[in-house]
C-alpha positions as a printed Julia matrix, in Angstrom:
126×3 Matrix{Float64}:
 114.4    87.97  64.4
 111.68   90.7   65.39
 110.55   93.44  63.09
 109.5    95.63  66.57
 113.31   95.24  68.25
 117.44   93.91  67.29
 119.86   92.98  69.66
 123.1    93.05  69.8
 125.68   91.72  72.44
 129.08   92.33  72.9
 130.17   90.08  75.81
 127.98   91.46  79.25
 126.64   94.4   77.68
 123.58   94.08  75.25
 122.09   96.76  73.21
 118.49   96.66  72.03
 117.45   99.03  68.96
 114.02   99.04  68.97
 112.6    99.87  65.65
 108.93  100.65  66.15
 106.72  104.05  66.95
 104.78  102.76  69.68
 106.27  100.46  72.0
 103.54   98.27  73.31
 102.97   95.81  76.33
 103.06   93.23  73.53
 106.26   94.0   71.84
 107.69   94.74  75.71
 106.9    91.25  76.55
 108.53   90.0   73.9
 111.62   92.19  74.29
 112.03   91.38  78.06
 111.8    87.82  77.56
 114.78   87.83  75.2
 116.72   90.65  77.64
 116.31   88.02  80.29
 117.4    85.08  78.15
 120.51   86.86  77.44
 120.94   87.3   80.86
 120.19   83.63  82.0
 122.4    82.25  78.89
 124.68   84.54  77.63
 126.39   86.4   79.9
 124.06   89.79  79.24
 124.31   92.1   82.74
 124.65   95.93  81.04
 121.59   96.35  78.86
 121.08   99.61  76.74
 117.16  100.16  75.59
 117.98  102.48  72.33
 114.47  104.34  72.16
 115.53  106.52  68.95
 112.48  106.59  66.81
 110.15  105.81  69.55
 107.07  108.36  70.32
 104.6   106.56  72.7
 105.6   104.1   75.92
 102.52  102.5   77.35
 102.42  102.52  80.91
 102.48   98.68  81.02
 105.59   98.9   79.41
 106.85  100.79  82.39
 105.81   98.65  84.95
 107.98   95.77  82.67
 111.01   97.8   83.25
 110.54   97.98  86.62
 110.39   93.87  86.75
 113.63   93.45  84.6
 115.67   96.03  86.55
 114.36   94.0   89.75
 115.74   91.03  87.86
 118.73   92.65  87.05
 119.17   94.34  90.69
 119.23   90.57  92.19
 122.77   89.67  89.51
 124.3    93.44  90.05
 123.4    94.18  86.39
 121.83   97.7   84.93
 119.46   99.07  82.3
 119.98  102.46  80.82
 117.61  103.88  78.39
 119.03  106.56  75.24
 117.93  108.65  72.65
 114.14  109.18  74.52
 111.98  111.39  72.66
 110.56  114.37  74.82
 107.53  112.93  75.11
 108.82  109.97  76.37
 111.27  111.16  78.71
 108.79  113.36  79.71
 106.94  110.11  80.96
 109.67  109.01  82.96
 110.04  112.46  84.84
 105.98  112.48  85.63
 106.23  108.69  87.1
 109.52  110.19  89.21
 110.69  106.95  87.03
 113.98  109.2   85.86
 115.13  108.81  89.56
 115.25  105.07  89.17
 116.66  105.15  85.26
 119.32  106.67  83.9
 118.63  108.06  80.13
 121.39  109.26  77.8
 121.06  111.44  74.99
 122.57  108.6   72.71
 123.69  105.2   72.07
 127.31  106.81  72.07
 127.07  108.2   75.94
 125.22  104.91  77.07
 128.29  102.99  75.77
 130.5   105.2   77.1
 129.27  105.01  80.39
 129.27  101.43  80.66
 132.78  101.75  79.58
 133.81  103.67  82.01
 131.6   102.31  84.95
 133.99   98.7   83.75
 137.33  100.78  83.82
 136.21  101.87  87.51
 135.1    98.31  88.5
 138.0    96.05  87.0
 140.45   94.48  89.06
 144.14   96.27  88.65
 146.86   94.34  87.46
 150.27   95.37  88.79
């Protein structure tokens, strides 16, 4: 358990709360090691990064997104990121990064899109 982050998984799609101000390379490290251990192990290919309560992104964090989305890219999985401050979303327009990443107002729309993204992409049954 980690004071900075929680995660939670529901079969392919894993949500991670993070619960700290600044999010750090150090506490990025950490969370992108566990992301990816999900995704190794358990299934994890839809990942939500709730940024609610977070003011500051370093821009080494950034460049750790870009890795695990490369990661991701190579199983056909996705990152979304929700509930970005302005001054963090912000950040992501300046670095053109909002082009690569999708951000949703909330945890609620991020779901939902998954959702529906998995409605599109499941096989029909007749």
């Amino acid at each position: 358990m980690h004071e900075e982050f929680e995660l939670e998984q529901d079969h392919a799609l894993v949500v991670a709360r993070l619960m700290c101000p600044q999010f750090s390379i150090t506490i990025a490290e950490t969370l992108f090691e566990e992301l990816r251990t999900r995704m190794r192990f358990d299934g994890g290919l839809n990942f939500i990064l709730d940024m609610t309560g977070v003011s500051f992104i370093s821009s080494a964090c950034l460049g750790l997104l870009v890795e695990m989305l490369q990661d991701l890219d190579a199983v056909r999985g996705r990152i979304v990121l929700c509930g970005c401050s302005p001054d963090v979303a912000f950040l992501f327009k300046v670095t053109r990064l909002d082009t690569v990443f999708t951000l949703y107002e909330d945890l609620t729309d991020a779901k939902a899109a998954f959702a529906e993204r998995t409605n599109l992409t499941a096989p029909r049954r007749t």
